[in-house]
C-alpha positions in Angstrom: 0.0 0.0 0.0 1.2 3.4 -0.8 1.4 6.6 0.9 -1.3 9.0 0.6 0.4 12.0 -1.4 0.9 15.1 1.2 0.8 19.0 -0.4 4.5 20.3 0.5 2.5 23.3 2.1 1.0 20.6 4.4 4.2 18.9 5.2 6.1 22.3 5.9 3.7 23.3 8.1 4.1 20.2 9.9 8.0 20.7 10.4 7.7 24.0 11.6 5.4 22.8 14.0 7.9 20.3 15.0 10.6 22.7 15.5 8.4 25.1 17.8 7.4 22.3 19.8 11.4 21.0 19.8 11.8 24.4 21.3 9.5 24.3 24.0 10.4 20.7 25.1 13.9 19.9 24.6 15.0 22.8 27.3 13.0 20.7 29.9 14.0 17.6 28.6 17.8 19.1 29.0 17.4 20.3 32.2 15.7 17.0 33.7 18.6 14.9 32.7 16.6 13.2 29.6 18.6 14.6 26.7 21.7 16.2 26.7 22.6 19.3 25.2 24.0 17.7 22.5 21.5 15.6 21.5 19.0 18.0 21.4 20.9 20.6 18.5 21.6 17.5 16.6 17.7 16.8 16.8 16.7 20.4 16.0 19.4 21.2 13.4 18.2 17.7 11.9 14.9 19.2 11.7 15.6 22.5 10.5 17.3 21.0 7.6 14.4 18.9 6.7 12.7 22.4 7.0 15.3 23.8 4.6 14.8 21.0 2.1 11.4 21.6 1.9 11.3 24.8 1.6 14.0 24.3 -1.2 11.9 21.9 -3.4 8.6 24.4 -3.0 11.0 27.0 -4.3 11.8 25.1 -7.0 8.2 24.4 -8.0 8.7 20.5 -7.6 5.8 19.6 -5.4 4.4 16.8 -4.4 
């Protein structure tokens, strides 16, 4: 079975979602000994690079 086809709108929408909520949890998770500091810039420089991708191939007009 194949995956339903997502707008790119929809998917970086999604990803910028992600990041705000990134930026609201990962100090807590930081703080409480969960994640370290490390981690948690890998995971959100990960995900701003997916942003950045996106953003790229809606720039480019090849959508999805």
């Amino acid at each position: 079975m194949s995956a339903p086809q997502i707008p790119i709108a929809d998917q970086i929408a999604c990803v910028e979602r992600e990041l705000r909520q990134r930026a609201r949890v990962y100090p807590r998770l930081v703080e409480g000994g969960r994640m370290t500091p490390n981690k948690a810039r890998q995971e959100t420089a990960t995900m701003q690079a997916v942003l950045e991708t996106l953003q790229g191939i809606e720039q480019k007009g090849r959508l999805i």
